[in-house]
C-alpha positions as CSV (number, residue, x, y, z in Angstrom):
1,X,0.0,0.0,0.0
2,X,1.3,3.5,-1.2
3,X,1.2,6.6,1.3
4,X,0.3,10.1,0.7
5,X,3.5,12.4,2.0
6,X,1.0,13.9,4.8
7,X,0.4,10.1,6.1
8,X,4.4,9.5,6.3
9,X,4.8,12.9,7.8
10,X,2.1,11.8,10.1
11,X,3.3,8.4,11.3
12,X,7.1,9.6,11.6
13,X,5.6,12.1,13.6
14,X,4.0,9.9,16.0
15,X,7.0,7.5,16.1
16,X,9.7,10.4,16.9
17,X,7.4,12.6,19.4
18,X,4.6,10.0,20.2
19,X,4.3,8.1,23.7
20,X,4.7,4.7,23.2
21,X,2.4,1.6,24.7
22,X,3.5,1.1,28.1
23,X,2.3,-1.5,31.0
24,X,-0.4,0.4,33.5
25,X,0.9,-0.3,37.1
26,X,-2.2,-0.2,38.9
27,X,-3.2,-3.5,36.3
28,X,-1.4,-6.7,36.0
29,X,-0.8,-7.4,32.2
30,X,-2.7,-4.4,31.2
31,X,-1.5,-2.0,28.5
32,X,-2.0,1.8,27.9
33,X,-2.5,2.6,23.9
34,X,-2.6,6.5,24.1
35,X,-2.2,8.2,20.5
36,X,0.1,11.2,22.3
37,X,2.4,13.3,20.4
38,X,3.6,16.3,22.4
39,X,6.1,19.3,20.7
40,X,6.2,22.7,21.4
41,X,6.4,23.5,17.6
42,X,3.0,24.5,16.4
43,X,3.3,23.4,12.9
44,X,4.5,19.6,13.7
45,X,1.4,20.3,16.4
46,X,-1.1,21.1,13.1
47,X,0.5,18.5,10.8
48,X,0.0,15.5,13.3
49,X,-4.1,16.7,14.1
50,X,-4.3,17.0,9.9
51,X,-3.1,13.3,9.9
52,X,-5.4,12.3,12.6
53,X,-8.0,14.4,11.4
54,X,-7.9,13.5,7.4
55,X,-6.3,10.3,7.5
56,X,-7.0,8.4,10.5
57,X,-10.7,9.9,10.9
58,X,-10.5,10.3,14.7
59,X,-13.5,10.7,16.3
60,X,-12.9,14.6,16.7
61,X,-14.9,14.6,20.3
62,X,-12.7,12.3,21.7
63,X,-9.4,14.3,20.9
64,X,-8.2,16.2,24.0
65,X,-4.7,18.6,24.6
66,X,-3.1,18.9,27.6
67,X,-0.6,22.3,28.3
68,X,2.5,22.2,30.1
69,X,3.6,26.4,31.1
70,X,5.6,27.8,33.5
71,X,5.2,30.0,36.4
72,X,4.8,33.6,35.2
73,X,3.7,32.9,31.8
74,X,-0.2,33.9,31.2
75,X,-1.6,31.0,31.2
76,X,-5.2,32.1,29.3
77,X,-3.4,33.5,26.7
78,X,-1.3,30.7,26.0
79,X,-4.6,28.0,26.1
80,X,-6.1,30.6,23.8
81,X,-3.4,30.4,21.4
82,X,-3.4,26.5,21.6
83,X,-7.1,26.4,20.7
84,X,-6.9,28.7,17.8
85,X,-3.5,26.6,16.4
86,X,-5.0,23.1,17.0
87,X,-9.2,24.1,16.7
88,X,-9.6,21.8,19.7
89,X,-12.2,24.0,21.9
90,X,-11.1,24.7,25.5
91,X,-13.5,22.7,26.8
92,X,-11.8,19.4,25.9
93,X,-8.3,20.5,27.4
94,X,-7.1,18.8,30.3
95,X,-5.7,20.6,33.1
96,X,-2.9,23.1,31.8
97,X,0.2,22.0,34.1
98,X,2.4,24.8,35.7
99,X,5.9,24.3,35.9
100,X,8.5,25.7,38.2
101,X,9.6,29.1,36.6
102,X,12.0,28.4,33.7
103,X,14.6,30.7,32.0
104,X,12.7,31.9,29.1
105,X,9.1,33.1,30.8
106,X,7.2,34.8,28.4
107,X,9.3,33.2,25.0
108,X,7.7,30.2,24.9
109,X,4.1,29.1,24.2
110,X,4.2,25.9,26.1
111,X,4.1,22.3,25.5
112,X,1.4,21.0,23.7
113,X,0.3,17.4,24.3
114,X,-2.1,16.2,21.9
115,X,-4.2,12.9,23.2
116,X,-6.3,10.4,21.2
117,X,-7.3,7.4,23.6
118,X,-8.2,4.2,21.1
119,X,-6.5,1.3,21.8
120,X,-8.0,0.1,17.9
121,X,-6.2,3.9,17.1
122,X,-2.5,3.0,18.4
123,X,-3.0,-0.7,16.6
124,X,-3.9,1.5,13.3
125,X,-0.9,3.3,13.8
126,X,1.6,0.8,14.3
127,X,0.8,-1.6,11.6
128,X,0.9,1.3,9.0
129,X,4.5,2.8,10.8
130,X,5.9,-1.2,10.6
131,X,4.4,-1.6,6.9
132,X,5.6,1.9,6.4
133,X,9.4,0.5,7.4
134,X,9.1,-2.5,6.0
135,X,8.3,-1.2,2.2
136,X,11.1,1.2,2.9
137,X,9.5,4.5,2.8
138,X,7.2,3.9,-0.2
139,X,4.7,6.8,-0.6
140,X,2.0,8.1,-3.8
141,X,1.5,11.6,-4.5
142,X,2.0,15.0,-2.5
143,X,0.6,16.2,0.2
């Protein structure tokens, strides 16, 4: 199967800045399948949701964004600027976490964590980023 550049883009996205499967400890042999990618570069931010959004055909309710700021930065304007980059409405965003004031207050926007949980999601993902290794990079078209 062939992939559009914005589907590579996507997936290598998601493997290089994604969180990966990992075992819950409350749960014996239970697994946590979060779809995560977090960056504090809008337009890798914008080009993962397109994936999600266009290629994947998340279930756009279920899609939530988490903030991580610092101390002294204004925290509404930084949520607004998230919603307006990502069109994920503040109501779906989890609680914006405050850091311990950092060396650049003010410079940065904060990190962005975008969350899809869908176990059948991460499964989607990971066959097409190990078919997507396995045919060695093979892809149709432009974005």
């Amino acid at each position: 199967m062939g992939y559009s550049l914005r589907e590579v883009i996507g997936i290598i996205i998601w493997w290089t800045e994604g969180t990966k499967a990992y075992k819950d400890k409350r749960w014996k042999n239970t697994w946590i399948r979060n779809v995560d990618v977090t960056n504090t570069n809008p337009d890798i931010i914008k080009l993962f949701l397109d994936f999600l959004r266009n290629d994947i055909r998340i279930d756009e309710p279920r899609l939530k964004l988490q903030l991580q700021i610092h101390e002294g930065d204004d925290k509404e304007y930084i949520e607004n600027y998230w919603s307006e980059v990502t069109r994920i409405p503040k109501n779906r965003f989890t609680k914006t976490i405050v850091r311990p004031q950092g060396n650049k207050v003010g410079k940065s926007m904060g990190t962005c964590k975008i969350r899809y949980s869908d176990k059948a999601t991460y499964l989607k993902l990971s066959s097409r980023l190990e078919e997507l290794l396995k045919n060695k990079y093979k892809y149709r078209g432009v974005v």
